[in-house]
MOPAC internal coordinates of N, CA, C and O (Angstrom, degrees):
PM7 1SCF
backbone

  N    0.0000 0     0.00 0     0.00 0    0    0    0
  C    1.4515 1     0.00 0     0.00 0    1    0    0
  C    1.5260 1   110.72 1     0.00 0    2    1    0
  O    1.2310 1   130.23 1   130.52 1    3    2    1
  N    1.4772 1    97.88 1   -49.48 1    3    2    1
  C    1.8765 1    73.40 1   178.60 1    5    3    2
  C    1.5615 1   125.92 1   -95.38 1    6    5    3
  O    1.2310 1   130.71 1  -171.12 1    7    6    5
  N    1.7869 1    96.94 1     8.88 1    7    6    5
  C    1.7541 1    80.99 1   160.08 1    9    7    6
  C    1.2675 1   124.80 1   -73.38 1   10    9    7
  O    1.2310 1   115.76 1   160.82 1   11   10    9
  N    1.6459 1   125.66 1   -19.18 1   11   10    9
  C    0.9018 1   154.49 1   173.45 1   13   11   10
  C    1.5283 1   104.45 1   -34.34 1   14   13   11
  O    1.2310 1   132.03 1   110.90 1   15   14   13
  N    1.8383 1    94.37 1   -69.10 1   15   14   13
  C    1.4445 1    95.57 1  -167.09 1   17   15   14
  C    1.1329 1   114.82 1   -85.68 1   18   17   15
  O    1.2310 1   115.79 1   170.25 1   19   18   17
  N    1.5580 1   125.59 1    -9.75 1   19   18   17
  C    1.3949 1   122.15 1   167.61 1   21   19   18
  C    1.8703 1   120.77 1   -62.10 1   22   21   19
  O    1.2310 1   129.47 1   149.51 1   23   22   21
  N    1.5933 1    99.35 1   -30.49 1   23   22   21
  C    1.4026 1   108.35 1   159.98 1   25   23   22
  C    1.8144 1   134.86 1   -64.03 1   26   25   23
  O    1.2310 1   135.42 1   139.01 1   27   26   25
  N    1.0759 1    87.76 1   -40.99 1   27   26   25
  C    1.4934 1   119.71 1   158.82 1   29   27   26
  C    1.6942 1   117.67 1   -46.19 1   30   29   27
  O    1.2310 1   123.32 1   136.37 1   31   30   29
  N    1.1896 1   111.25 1   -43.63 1   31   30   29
  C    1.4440 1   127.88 1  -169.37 1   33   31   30
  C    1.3580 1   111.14 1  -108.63 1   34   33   31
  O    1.2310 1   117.80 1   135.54 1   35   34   33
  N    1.4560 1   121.80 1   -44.46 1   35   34   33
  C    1.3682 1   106.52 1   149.79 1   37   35   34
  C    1.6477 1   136.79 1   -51.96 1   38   37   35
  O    1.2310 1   123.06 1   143.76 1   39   38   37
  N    1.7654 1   111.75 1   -36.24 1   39   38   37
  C    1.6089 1   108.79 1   178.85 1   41   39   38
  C    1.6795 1    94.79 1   -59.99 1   42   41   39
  O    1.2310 1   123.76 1   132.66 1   43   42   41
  N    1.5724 1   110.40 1   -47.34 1   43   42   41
  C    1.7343 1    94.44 1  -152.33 1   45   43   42
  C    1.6481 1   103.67 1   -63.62 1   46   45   43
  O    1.2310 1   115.57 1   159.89 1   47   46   45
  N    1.5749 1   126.02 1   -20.11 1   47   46   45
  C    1.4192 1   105.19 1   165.82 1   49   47   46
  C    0.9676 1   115.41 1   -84.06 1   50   49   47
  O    1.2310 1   105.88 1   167.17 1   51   50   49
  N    1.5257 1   143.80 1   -12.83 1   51   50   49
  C    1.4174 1   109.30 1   165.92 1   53   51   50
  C    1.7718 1   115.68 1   -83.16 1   54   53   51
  O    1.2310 1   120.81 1   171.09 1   55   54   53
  N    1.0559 1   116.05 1    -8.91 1   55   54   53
  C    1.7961 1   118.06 1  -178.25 1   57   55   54
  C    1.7446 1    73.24 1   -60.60 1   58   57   55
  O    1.2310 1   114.18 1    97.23 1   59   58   57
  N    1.6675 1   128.62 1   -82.77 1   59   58   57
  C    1.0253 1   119.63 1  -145.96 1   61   59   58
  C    1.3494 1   140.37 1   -76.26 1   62   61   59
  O    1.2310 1   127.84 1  -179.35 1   63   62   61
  N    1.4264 1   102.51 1     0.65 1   63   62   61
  C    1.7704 1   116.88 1   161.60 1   65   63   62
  C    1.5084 1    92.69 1   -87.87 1   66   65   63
  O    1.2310 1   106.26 1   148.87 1   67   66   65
  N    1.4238 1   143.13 1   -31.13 1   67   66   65
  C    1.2199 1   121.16 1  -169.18 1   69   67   66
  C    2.0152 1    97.41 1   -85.01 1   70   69   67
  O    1.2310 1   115.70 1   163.81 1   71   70   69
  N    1.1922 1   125.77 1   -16.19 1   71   70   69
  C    1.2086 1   104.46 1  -150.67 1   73   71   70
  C    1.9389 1    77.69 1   -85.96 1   74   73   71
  O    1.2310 1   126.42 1   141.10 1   75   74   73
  N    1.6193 1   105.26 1   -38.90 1   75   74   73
  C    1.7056 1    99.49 1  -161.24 1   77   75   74
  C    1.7365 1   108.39 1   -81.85 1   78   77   75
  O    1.2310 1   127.16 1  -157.75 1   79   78   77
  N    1.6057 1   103.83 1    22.25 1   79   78   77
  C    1.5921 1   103.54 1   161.58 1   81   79   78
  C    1.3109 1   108.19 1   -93.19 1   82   81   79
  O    1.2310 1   126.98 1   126.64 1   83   82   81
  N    1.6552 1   104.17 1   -53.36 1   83   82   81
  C    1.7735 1    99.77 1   173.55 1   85   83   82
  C    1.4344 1   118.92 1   -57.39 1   86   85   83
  O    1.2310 1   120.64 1   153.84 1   87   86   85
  N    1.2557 1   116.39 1   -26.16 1   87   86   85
  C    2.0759 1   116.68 1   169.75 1   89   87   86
  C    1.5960 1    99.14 1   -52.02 1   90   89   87
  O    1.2310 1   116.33 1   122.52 1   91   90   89
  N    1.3437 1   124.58 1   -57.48 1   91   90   89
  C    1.5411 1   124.46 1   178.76 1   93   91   90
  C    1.5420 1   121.44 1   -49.51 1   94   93   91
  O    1.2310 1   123.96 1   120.30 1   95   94   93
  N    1.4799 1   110.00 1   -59.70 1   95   94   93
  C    1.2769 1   101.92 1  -176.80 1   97   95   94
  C    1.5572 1   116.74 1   -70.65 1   98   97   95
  O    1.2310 1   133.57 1   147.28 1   99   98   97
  N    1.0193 1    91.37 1   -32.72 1   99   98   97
  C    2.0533 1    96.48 1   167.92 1  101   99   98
  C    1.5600 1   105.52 1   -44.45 1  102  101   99
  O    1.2310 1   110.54 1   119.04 1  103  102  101
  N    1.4108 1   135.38 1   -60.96 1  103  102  101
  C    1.1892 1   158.19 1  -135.99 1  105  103  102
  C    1.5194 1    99.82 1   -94.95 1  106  105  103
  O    1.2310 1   122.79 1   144.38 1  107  106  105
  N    1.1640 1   112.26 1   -35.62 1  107  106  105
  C    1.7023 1   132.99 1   170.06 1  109  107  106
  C    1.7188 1   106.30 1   -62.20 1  110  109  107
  O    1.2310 1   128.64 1   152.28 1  111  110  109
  N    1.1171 1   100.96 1   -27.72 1  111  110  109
  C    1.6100 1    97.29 1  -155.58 1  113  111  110
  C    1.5624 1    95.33 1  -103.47 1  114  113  111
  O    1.2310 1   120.96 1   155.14 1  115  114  113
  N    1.3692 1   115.77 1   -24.86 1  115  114  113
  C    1.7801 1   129.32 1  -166.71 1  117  115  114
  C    2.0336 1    90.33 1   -79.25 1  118  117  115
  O    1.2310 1   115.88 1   156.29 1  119  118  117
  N    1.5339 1   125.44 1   -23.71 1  119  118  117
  C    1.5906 1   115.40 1  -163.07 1  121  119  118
  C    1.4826 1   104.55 1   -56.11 1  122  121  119
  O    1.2310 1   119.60 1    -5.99 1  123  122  121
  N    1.2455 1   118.37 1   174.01 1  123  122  121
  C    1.7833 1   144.86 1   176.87 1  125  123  122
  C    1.3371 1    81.67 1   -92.48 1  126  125  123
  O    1.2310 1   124.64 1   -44.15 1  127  126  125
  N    1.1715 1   108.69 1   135.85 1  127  126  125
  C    1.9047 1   128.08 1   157.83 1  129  127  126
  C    1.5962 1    82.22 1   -91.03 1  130  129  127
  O    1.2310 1   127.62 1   -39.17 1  131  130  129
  N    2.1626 1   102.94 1   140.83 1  131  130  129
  C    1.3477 1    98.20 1   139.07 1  133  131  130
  C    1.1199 1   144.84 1  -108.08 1  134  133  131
  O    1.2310 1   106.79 1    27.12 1  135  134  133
  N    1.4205 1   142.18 1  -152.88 1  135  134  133
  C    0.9869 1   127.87 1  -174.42 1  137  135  134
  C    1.3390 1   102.01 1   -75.73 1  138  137  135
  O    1.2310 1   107.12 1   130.73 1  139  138  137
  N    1.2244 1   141.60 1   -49.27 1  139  138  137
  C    1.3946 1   151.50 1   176.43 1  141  139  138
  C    1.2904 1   104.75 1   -55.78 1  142  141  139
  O    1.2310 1   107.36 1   154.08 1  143  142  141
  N    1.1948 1   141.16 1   -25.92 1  143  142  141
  C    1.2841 1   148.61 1   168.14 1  145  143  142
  C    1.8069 1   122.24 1   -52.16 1  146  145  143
  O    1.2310 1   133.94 1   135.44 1  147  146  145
  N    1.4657 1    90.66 1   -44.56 1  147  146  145
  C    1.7661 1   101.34 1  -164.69 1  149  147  146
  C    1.4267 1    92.03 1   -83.41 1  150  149  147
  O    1.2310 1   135.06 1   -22.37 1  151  150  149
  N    1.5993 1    88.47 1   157.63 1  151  150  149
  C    1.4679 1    98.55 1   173.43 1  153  151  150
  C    1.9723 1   123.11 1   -65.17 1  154  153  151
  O    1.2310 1   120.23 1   -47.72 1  155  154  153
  N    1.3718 1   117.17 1   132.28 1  155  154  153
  C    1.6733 1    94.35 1   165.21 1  157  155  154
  C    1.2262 1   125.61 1   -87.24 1  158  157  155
  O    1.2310 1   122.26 1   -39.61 1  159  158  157
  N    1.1249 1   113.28 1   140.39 1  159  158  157
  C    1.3346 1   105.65 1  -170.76 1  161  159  158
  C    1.8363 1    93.54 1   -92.52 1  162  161  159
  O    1.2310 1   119.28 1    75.52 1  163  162  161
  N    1.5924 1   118.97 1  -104.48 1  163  162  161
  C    1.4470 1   106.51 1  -171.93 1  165  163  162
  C    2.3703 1    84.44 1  -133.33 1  166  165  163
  O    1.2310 1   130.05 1   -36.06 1  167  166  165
  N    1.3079 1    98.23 1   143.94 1  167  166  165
  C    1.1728 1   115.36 1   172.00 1  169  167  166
  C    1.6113 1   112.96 1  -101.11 1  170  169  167
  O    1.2310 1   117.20 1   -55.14 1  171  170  169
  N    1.3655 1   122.93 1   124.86 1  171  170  169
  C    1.5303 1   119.63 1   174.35 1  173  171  170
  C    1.5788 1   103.17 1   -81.82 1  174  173  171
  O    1.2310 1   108.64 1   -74.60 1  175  174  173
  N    1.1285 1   138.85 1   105.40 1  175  174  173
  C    1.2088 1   129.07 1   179.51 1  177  175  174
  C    1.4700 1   129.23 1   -65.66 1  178  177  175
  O    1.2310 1   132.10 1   151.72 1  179  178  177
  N    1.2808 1    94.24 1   -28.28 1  179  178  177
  C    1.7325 1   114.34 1   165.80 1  181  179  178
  C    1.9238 1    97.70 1   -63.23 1  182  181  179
  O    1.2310 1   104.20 1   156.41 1  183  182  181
  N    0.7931 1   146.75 1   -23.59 1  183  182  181
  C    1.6469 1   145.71 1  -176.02 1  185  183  182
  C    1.2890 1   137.03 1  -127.61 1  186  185  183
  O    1.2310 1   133.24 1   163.56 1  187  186  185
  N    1.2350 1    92.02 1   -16.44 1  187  186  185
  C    1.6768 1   102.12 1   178.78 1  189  187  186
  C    1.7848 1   103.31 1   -83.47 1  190  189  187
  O    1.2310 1   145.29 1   -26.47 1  191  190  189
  N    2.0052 1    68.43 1   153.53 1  191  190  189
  C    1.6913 1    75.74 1  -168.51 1  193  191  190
  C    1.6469 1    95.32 1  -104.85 1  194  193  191
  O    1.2310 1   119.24 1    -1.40 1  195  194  193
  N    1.6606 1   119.05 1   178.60 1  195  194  193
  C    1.2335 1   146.92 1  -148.96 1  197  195  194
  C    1.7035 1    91.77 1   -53.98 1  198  197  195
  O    1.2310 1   128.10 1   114.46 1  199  198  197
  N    1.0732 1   102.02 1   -65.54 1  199  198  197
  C    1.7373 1   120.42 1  -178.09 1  201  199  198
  C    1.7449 1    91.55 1   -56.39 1  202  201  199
  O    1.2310 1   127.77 1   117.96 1  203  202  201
  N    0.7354 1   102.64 1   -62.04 1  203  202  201
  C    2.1701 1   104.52 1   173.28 1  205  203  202
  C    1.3982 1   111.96 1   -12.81 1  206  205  203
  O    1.2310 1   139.72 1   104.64 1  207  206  205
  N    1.3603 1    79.36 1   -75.36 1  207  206  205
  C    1.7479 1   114.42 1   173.23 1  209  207  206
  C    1.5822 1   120.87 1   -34.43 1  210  209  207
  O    1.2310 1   128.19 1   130.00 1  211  210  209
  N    1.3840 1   101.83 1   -50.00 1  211  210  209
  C    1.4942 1   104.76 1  -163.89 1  213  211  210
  C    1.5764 1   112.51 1   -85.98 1  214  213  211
  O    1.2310 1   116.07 1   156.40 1  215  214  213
  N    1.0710 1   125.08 1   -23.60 1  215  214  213
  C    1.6771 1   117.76 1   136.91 1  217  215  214
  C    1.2596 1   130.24 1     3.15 1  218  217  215
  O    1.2310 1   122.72 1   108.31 1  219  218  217
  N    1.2920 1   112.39 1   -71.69 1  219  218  217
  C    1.6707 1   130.04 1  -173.34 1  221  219  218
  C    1.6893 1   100.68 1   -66.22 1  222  221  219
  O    1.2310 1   126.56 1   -50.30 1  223  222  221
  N    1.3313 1   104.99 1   129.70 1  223  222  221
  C    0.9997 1   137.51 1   155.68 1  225  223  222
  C    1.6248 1   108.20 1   -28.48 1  226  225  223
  O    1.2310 1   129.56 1   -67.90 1  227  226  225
  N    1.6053 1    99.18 1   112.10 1  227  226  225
  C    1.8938 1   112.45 1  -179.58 1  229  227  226
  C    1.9303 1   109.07 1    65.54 1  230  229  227
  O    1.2310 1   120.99 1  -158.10 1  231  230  229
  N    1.0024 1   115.71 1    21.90 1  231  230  229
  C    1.2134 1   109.18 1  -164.93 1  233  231  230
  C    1.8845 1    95.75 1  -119.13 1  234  233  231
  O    1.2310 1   116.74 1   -81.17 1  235  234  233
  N    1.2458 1   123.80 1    98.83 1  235  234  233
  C    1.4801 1   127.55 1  -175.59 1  237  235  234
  C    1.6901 1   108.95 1   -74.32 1  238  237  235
  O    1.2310 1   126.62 1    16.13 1  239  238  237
  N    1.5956 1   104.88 1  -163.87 1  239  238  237
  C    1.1052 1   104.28 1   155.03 1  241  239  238
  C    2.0026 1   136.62 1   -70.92 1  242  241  239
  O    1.2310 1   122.23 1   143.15 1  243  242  241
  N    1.4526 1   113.34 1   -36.85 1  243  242  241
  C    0.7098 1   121.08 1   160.42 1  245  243  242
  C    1.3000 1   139.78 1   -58.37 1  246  245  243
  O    1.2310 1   119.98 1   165.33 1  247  246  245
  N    1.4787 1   117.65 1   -14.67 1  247  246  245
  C    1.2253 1   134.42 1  -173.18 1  249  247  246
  C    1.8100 1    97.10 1  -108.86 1  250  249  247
  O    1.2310 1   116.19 1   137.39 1  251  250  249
  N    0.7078 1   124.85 1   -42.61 1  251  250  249
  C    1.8105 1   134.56 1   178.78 1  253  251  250
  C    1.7634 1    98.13 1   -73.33 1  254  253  251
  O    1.2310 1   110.88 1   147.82 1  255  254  253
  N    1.3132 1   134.75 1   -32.18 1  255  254  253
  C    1.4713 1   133.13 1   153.89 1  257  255  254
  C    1.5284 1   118.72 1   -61.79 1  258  257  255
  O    1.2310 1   127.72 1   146.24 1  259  258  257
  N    1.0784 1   102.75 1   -33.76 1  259  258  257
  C    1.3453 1   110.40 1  -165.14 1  261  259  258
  C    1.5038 1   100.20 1   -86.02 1  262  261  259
  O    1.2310 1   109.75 1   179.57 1  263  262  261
  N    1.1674 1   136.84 1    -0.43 1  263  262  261
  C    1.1922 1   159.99 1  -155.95 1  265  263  262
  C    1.6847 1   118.72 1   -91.76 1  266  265  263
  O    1.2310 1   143.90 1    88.54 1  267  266  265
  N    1.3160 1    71.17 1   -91.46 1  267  266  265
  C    2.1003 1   107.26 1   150.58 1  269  267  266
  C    1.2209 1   104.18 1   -48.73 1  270  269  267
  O    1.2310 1   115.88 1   126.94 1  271  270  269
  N    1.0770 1   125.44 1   -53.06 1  271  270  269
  C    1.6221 1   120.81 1  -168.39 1  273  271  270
  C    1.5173 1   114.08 1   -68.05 1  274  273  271
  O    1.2310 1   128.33 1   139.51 1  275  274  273
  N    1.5335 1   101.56 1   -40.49 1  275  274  273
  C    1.6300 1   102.61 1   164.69 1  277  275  274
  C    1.3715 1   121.70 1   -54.49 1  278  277  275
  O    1.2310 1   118.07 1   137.43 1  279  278  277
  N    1.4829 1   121.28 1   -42.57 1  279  278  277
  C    1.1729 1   155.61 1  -134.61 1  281  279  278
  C    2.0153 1    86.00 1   -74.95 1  282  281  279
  O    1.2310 1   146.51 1   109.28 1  283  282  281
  N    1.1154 1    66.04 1   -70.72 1  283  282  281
  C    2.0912 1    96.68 1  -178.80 1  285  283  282
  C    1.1626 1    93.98 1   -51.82 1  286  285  283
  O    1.2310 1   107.22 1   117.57 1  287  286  285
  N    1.1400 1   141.41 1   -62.43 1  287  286  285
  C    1.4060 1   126.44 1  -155.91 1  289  287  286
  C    1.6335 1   133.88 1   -86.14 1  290  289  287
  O    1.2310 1   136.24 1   171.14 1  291  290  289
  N    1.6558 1    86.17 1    -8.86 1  291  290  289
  C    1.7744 1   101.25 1  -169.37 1  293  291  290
  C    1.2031 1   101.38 1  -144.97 1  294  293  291
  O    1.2310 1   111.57 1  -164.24 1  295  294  293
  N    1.6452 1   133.48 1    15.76 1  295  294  293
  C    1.4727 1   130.27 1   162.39 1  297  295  294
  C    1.5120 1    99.83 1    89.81 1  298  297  295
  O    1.2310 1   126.99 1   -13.34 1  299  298  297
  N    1.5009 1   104.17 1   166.66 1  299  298  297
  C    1.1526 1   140.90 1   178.07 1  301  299  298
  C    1.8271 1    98.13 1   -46.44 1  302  301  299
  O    1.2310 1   121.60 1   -37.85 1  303  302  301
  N    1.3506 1   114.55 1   142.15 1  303  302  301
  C    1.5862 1   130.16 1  -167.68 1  305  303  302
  C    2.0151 1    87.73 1  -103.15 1  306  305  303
  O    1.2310 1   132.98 1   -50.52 1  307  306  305
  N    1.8338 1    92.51 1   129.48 1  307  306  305
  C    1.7492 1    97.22 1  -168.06 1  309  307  306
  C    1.7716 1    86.03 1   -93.26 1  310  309  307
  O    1.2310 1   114.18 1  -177.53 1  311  310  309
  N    1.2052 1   128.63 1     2.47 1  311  310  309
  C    1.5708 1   106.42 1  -150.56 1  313  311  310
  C    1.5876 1   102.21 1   179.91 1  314  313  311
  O    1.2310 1   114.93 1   -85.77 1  315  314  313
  N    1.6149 1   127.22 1    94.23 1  315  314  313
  C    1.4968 1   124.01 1   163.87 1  317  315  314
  C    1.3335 1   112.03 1     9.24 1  318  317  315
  O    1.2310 1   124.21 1    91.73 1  319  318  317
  N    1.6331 1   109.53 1   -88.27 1  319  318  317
  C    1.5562 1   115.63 1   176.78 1  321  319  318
  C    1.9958 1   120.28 1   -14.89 1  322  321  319
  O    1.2310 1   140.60 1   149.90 1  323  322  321
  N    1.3341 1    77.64 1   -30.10 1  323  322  321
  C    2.0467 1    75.03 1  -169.32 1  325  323  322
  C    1.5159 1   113.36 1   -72.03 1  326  325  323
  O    1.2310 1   123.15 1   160.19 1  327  326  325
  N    1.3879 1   111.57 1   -19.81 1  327  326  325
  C    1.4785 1   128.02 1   162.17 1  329  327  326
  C    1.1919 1   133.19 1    -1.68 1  330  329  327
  O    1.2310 1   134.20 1   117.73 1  331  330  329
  N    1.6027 1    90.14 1   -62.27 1  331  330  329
  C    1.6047 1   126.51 1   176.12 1  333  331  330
  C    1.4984 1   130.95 1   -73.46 1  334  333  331
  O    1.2310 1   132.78 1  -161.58 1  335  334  333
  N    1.5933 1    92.91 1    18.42 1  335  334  333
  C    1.8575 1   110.87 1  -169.15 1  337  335  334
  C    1.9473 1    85.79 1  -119.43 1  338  337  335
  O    1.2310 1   121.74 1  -166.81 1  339  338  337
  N    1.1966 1   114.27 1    13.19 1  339  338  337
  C    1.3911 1   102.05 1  -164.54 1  341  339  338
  C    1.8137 1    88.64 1  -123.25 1  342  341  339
  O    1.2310 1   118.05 1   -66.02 1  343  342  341
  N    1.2003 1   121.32 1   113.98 1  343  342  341
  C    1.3738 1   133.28 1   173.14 1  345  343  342
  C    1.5329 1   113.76 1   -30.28 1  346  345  343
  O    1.2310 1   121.96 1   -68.85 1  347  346  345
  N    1.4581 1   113.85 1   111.15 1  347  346  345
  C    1.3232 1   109.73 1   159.80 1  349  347  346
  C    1.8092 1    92.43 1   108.39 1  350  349  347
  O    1.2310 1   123.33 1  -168.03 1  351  350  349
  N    1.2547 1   111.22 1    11.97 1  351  350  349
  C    1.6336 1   104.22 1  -168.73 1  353  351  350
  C    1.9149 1    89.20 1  -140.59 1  354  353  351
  O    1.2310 1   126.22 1   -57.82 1  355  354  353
  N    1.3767 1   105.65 1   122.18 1  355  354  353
  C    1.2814 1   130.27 1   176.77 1  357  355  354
  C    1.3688 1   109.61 1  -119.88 1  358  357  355
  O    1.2310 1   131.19 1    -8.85 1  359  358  357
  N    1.8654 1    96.00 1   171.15 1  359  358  357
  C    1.5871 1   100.77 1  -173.12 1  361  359  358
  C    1.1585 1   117.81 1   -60.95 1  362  361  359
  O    1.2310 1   124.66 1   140.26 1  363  362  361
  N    1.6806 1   108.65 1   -39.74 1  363  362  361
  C    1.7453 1   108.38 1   170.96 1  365  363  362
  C    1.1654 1   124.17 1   -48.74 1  366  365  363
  O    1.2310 1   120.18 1   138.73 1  367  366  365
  N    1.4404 1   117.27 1   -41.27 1  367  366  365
  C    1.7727 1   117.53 1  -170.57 1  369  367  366
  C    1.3793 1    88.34 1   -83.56 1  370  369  367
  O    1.2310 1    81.95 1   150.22 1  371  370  369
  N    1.2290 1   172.93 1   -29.78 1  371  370  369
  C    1.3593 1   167.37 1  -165.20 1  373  371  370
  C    1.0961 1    94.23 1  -103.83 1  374  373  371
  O    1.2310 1   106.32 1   154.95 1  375  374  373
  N    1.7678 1   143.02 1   -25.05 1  375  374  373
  C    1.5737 1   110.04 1   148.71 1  377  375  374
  C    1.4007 1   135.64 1   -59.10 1  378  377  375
  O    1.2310 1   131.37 1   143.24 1  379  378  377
  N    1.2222 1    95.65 1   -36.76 1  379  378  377
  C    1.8921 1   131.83 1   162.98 1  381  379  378
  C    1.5830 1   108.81 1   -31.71 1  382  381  379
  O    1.2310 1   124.36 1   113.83 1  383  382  381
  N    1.3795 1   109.24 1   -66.17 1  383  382  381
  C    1.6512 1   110.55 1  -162.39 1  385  383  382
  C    2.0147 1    90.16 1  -124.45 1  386  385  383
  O    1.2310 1   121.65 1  -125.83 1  387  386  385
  N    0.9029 1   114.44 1    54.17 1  387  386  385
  C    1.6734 1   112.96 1   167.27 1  389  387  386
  C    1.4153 1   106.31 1   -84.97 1  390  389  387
  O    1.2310 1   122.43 1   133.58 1  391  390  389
  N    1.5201 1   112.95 1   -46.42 1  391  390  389
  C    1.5077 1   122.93 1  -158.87 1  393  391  390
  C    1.5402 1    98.39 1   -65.40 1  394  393  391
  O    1.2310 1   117.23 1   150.90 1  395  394  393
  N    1.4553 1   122.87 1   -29.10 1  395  394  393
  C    1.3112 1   122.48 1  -142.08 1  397  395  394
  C    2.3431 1    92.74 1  -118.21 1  398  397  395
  O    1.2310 1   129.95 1  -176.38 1  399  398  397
  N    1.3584 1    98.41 1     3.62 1  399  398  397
  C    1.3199 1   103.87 1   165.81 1  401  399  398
  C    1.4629 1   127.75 1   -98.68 1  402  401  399
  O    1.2310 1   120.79 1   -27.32 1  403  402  401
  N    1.0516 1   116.10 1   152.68 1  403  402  401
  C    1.8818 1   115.16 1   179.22 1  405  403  402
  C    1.9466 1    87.58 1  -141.34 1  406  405  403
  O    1.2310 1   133.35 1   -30.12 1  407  406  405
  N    1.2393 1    91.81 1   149.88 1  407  406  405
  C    2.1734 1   128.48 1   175.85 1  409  407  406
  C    1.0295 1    83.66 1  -107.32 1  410  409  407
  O    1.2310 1   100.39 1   -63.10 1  411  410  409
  N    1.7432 1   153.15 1   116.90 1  411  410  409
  C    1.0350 1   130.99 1   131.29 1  413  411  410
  C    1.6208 1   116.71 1  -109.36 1  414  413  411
  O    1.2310 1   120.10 1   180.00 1  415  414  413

């Protein structure tokens, strides 16, 4: 009898570590990616739009407006480096997201 129930008591913990592993990976697979999450691939800075923008690594809304707004007002960007003429954008953050920029 009580190997019985020692058998008994062992299946129901493994049914229930196996059932509340598949609850996890299920639950794993249901999350929101964020934007900071996804991979970047390459941003044209000359074209991308605000939401474009905000992709790149440290780069908010205000800084991705501020962007465009340069963009608009003083033409097409000849060269990464010029980046740093756009408020709120330094050499560090343009070391930050260089790899993930394109001038085209």
């Amino acid at each position: 009898m009580n190997k019985i129930l020692f058998i008994a008591v062992l299946l129901s913990q493994v049914f229930l570590s196996t059932s509340a592993l598949a609850k996890s990976q299920s639950d794993q697979g249901s999350q929101p990616v964020s934007a900071e999450s996804k991979a970047v691939r390459y941003v044209n800075i000359n074209t991308a739009s605000v939401a474009e923008l905000r992709v790149l690594p440290g780069i908010g809304i205000k800084k991705a407006q501020a962007i465009v707004a340069h963009r608009t007002d003083r033409g097409n960007f000849r060269k990464k480096e010029e980046l740093t003429q756009v408020k709120g954008i330094n050499v560090k953050l343009l070391a930050k997201i260089e790899s993930h920029i394109r001038v085209k």
